[in-house]
C-alpha positions as CSV (number, residue, x, y, z in Angstrom):
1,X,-27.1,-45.3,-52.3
2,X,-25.2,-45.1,-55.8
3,X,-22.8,-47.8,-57.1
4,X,-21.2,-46.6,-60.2
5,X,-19.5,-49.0,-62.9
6,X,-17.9,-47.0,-65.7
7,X,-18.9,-43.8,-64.6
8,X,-22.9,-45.5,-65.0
9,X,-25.2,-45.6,-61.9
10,X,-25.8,-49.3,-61.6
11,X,-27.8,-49.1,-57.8
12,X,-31.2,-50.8,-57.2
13,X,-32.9,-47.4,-57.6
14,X,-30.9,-46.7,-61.0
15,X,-32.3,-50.6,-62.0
16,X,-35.6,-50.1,-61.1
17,X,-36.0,-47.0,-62.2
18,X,-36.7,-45.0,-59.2
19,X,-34.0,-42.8,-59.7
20,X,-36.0,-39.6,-60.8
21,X,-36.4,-40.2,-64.6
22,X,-38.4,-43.6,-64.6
23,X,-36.2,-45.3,-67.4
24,X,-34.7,-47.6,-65.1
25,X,-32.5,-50.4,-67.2
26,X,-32.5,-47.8,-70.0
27,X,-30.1,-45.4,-68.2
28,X,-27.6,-48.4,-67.2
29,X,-27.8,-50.1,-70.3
30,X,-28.0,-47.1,-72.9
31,X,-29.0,-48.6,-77.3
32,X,-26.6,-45.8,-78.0
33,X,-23.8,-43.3,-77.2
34,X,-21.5,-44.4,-75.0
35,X,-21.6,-48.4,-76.8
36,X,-23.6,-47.7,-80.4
37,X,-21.7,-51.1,-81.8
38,X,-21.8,-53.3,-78.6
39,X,-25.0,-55.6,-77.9
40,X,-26.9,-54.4,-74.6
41,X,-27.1,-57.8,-73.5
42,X,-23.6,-58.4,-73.6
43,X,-22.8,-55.2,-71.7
44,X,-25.5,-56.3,-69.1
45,X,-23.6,-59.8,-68.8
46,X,-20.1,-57.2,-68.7
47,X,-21.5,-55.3,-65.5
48,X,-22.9,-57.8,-64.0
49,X,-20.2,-60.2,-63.6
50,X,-18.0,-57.0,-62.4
51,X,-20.5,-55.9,-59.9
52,X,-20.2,-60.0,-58.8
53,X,-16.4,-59.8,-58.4
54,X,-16.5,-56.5,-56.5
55,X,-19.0,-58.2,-54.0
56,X,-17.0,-61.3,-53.5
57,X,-14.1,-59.0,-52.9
58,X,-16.3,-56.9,-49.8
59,X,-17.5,-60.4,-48.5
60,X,-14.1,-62.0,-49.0
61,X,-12.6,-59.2,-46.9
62,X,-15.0,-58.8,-44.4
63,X,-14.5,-62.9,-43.9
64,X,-11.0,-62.8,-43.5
65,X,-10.2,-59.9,-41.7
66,X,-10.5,-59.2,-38.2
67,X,-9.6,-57.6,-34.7
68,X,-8.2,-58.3,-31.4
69,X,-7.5,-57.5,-28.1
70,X,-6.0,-60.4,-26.9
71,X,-2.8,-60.0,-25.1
72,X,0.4,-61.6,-27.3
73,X,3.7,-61.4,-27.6
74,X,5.6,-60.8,-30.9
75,X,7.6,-64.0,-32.2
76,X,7.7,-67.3,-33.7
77,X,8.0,-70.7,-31.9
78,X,4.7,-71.6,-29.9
79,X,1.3,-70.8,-31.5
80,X,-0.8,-68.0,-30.3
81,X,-4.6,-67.9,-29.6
82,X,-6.6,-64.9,-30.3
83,X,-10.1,-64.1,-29.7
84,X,-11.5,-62.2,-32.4
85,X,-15.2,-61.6,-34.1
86,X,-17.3,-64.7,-34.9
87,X,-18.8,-66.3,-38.1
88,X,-15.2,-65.5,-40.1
89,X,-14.0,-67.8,-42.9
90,X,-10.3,-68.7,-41.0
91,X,-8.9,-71.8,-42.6
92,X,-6.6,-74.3,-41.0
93,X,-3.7,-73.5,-43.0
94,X,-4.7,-70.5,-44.6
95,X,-2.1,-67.5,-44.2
96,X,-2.4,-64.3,-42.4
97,X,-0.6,-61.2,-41.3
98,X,-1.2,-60.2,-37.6
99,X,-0.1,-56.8,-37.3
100,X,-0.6,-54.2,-34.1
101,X,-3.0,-52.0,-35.3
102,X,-1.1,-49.3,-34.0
103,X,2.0,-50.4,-35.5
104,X,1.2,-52.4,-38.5
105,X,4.8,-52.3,-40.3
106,X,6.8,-51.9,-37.0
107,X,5.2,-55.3,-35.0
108,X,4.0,-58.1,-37.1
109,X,3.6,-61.5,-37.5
110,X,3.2,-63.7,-40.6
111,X,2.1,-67.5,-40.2
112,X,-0.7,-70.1,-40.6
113,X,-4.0,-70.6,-39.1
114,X,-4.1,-74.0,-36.6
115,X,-7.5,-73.6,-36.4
116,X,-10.7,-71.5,-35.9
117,X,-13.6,-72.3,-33.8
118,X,-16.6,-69.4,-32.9
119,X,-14.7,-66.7,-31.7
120,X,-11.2,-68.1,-31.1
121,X,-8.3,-68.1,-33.8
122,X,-5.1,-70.1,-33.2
123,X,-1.9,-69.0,-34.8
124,X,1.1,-70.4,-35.9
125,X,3.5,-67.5,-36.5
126,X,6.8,-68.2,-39.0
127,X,8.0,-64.6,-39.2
128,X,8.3,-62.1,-37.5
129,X,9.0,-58.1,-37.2
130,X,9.7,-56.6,-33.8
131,X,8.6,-57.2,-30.2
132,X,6.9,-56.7,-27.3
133,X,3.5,-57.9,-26.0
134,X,0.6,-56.2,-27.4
135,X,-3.3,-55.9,-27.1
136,X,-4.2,-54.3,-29.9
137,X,-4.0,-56.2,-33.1
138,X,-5.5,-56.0,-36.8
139,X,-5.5,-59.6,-38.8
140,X,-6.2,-59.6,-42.5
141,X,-5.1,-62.6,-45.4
142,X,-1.7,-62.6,-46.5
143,X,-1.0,-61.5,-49.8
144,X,1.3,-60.1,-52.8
145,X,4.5,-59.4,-51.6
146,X,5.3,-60.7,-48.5
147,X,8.3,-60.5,-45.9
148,X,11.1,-63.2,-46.1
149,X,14.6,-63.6,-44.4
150,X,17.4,-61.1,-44.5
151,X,19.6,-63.7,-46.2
152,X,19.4,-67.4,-47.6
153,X,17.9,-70.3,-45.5
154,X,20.7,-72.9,-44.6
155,X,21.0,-75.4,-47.4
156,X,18.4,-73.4,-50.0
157,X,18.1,-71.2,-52.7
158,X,16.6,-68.4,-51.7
159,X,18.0,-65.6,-50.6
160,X,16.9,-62.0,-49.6
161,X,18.6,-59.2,-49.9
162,X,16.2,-57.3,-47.5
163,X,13.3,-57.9,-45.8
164,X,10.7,-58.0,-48.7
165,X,10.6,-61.1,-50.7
166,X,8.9,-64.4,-51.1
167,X,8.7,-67.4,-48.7
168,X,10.2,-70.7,-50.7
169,X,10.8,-74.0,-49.4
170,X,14.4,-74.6,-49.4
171,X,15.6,-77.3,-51.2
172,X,18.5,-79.8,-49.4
173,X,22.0,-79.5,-50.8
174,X,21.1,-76.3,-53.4
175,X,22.6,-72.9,-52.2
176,X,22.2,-69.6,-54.5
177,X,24.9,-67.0,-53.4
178,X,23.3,-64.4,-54.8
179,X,25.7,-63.8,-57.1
180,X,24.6,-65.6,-60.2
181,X,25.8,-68.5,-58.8
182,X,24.0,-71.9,-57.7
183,X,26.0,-74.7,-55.7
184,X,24.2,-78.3,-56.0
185,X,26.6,-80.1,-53.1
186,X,27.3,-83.1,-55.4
187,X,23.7,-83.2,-56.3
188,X,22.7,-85.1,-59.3
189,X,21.3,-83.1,-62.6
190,X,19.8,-86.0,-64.7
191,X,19.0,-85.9,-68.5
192,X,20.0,-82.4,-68.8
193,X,19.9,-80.7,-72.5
194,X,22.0,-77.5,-72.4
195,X,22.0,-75.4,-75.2
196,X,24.4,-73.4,-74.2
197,X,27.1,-73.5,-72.0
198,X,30.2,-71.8,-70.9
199,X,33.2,-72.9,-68.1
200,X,34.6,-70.4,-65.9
201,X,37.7,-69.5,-66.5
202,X,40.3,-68.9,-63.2
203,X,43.6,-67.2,-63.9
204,X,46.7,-68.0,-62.3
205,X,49.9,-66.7,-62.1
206,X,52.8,-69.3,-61.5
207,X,55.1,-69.1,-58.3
208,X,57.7,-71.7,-57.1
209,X,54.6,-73.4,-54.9
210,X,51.5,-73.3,-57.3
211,X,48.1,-74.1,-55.8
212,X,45.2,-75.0,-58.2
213,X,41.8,-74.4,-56.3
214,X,39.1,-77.1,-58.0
215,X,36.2,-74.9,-56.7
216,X,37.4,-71.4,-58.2
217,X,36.5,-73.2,-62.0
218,X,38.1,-76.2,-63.7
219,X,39.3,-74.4,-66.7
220,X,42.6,-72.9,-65.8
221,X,44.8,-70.6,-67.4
222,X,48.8,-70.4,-65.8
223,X,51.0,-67.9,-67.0
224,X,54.3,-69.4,-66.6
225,X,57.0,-67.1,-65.3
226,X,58.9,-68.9,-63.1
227,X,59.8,-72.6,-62.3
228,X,57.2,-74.5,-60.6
229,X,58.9,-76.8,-58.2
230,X,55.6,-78.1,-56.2
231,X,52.4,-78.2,-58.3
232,X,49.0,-79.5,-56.8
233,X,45.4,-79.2,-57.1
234,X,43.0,-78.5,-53.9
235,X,39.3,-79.5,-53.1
236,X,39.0,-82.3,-56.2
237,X,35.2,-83.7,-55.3
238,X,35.6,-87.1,-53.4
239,X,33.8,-89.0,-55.9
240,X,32.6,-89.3,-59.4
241,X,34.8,-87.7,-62.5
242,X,36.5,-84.6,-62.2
243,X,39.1,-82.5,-64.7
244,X,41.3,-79.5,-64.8
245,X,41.3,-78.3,-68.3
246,X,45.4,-76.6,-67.7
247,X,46.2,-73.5,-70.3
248,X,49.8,-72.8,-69.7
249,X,51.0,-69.7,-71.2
250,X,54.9,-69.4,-71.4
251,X,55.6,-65.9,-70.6
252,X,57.6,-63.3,-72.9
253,X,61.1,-64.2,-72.0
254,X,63.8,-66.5,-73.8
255,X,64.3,-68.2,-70.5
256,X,63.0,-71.9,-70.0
257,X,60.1,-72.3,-67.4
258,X,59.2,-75.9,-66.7
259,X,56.7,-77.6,-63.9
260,X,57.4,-80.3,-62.0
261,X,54.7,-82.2,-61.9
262,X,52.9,-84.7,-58.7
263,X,53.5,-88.0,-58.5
264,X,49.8,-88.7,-58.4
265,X,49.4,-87.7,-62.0
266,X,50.1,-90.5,-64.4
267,X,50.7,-89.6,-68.2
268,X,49.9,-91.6,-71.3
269,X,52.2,-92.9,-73.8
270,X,54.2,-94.7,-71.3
271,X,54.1,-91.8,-68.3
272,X,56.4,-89.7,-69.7
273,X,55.7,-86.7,-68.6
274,X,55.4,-84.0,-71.9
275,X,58.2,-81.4,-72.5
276,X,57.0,-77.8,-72.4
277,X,57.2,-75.5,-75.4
278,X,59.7,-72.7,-74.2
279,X,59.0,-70.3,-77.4
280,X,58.0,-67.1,-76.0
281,X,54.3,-66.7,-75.1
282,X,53.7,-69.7,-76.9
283,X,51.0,-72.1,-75.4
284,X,50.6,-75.8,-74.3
285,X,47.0,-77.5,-73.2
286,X,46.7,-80.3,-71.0
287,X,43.8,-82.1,-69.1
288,X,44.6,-83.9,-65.4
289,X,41.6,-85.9,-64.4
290,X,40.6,-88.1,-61.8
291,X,37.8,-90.4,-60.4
292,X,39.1,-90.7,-56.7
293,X,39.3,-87.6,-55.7
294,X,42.7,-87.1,-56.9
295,X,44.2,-90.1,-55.2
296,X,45.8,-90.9,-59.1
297,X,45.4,-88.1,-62.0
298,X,45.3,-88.8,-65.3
299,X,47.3,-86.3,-67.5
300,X,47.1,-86.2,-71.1
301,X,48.2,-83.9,-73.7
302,X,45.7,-81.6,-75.7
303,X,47.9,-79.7,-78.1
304,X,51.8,-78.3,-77.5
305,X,53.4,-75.2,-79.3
306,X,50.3,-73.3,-79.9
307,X,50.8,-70.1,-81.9
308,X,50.7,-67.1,-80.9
């Protein structure tokens, strides 16, 4: 039998020279031609830790792959116990595709061996593609891509948008929508450096009833059309500090717009509340803040009259 490396016959009859010409090493390991600047020893070191990967692939393979014709049901939940070939190198722990053989892509299972003992592999399946009960099946290792959920786990960050992706622990309390967006659920971030960072900005138009939503971004900017007779904020966190950083934009017109503001927020310099600038698309800048969840807001001025 041949085995070729780099187009070179590298077989025990190449080696030993029984290959018809009687230069054995010679032919595998040429002085010239092919390498005329590489040392023959290093190319014999070259080939022969390839030829050592390529078996450790064959005996890796044959080790972890196997059959069955024990009868099992598609699905996750219980384990299942299949009685395959002996002497294989199954792992408690170690993760495997079950597949039917006739079917590999349209009934499979992906999971964790529970254990392996001479001829009988049991199998605790975590995904799973279609259904049915089967006797035919084909079990190899788990690897590269590998099937995860349509969409994100409750309460973690992963998220699929088909059925090919990566299986992640999910993390309590982080959510990623998918969307460039990750929600923390009051998580802490601790001793974080950011280099660079940007707030959302919402945009809001004013009507007599204006409602600003905390979770849509805490930057807002109002254009002010018409009087604002109710004002309030929605979904402040419950705890810890929290601000609406308030862009009001007067709109074209000569008329006056003003707000009137909740009684929760409390100004400074004395709680008077500020007069709005009512030059034409002129703007004013304010920040309302609290630490109780919007029980009392603090309101304070950032700049008035703001050309334009």
């Amino acid at each position: 039998m041949s085995l070729f490396w780099e187009g070179t016959d590298v077989s025990s009859d190449a080696m030993q020279g029984t290959n018809g010409n009687g230069r054995g090493l010679a032919d595998v390991i040429p002085a010239s031609g092919a390498y005329p600047t590489e040392r023959r020893w290093d190319r014999v070191m070259r080939m022969m830790s390839n030829i050592a990967q390529m078996l450790i692939n064959l005996i890796s393979t044959n080790a972890l792959s196997a059959t069955s014709v024990t009868s099992n049901t598609v699905g996750t939940g219980s384990n299942r116990t299949f009685t395959t070939q002996t002497g294989k190198g199954f792992l408690p722990g170690m993760r495997l595709v079950i597949c039917r053989t006739s079917d590999p892509t349209g009934q499979r299972m992906i999971g964790t061996v529970v254990s392996y003992s001479t001829d009988q592999l049991v199998f605790a399946p975590t995904q799973a593609t279609g259904a049915g009960t089967w006797t035919d099946w084909s079990i190899y290792p788990q690897q590269g891509t590998v099937d995860g959920p349509a969409s994100s786990t409750s309460g973690g960050m992963t998220k699929f948008g088909d059925t090919t992706g990566k299986l992640i622990a999910t993390v309590a309390g982080w959510v990623f929508d998918g969307s460039d967006n990750i929600s923390a659920g009051g998580k802490e971030l601790q001793n974080v450096v950011l280099v660079r960072a940007r707030e959302k900005v919402q945009q809001v138009t004013a009507t007599a009833t204006t409602t600003i939503d905390y979770n849509l971004g805490s930057v807002v900017e109002l254009t002010h059309g018409v009087d604002i007779t109710t004002f309030s904020v929605t979904n402040w966190p419950s705890s810890g500090f929290a601000f609406i950083h308030l862009i009001r934009k007067k709109d074209a017109s000569g008329t006056p717009r003003n707000i009137t503001w909740p009684a929760a927020v409390k100004w400074s310099d004395a709680n008077l509340a500020p007069t709005l600038t009512q030059v034409a698309s002129a703007y004013d800048e304010f920040t309302l803040s609290t630490i109780n969840g919007g029980t009392t807001i603090q309101g304070s001025v950032r700049g008035l009259n703001f050309g334009v």
